[in-house]
NUTI-672207 format. One record per residue: residue in three letters; x, y, z of N, C-alpha, C, O, CB in turn. Coordinates in steps of 0.001 Angstrom, whole numbers, plus 500000, padded with zeros to 6 digits. Last residue first. Glycine has a CB too. Layout:
! NUTI-672207
AlaXYZXYZXYZXYZXYZ
...
***
This chain:
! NUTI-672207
Unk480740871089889939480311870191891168480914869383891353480660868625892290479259869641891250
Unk481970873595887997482301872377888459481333872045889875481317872870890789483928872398888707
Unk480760876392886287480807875930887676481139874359887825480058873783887703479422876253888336
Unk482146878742883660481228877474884422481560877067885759482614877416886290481335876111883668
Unk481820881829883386482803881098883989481781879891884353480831880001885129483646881904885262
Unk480516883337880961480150883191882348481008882333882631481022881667881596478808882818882727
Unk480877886353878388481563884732878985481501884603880369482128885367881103483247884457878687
Unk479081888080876551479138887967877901479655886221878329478948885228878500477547888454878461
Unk478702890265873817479277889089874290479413888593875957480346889243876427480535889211873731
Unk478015892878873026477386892264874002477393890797873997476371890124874134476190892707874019
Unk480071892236869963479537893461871121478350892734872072477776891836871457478707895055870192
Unk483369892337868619482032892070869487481374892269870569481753892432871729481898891300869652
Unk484841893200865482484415893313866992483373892307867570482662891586866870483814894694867219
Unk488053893730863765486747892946864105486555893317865536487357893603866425486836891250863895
Unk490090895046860742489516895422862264488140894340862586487291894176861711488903897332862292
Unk492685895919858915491783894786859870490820895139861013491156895498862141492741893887860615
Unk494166898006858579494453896874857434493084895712857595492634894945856744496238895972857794
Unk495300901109859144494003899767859888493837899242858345493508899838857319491923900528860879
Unk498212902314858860497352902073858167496145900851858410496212899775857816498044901988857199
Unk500948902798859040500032903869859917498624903374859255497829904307859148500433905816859630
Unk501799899854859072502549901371859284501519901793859643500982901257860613503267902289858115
Unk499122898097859750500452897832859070501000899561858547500435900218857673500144896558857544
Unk497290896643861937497680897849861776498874897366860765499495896330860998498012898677863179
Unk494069895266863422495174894500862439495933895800861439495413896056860353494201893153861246
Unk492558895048866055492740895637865038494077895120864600494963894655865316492576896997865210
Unk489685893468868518490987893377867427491340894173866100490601894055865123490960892113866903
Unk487539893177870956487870894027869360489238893977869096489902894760869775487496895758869282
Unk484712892793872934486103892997872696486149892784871022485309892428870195487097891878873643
Unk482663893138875842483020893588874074484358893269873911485143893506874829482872895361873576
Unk482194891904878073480586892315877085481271893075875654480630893471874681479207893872878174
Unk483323890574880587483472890359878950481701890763878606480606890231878785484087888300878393
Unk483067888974883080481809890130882685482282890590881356481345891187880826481628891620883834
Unk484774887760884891483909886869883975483123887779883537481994887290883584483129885672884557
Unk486080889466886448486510889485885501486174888530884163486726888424883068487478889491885922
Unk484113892241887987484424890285887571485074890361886227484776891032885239482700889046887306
Unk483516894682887598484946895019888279485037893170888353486101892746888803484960896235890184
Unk481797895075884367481763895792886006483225895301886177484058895395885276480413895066887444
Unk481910894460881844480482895502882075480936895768884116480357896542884878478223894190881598
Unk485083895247879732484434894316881028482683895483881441482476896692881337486118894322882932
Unk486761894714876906486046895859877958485451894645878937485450893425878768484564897122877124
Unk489956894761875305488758893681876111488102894665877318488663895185878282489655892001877017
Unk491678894847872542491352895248873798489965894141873994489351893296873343491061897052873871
Unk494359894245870844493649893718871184493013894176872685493594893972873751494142892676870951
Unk496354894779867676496153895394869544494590894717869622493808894683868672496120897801869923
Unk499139893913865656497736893629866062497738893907867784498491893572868699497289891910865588
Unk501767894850863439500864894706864837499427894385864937498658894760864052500875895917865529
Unk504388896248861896502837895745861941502531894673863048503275893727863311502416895047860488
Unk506073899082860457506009898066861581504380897661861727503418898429861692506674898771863091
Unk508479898600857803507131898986858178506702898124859374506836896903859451506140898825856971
***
């Protein structure tokens, strides 16, 4: 039985610091065993001085 985890990552524009969802599913044969999300998450890249 083949098992996997897929992991997508949406973006709100074309930065790649713009993360506003992403979601993990946890599959074993044909069967969602797992699933988590999040939704209007937004990771800003810090700035060093």
């Amino acid at each position: 039985m083949l098992t996997f985890n897929s992991i997508d990552v949406e973006i709100a524009n074309a930065g790649g610091a713009s993360i506003c969802q992403t979601g993990i599913v946890h599959t074993q044969g044909d069967k969602i065993e797992d699933q988590w999300k999040a939704l209007g998450t937004i990771m800003h890249q810090a700035k060093h001085t």
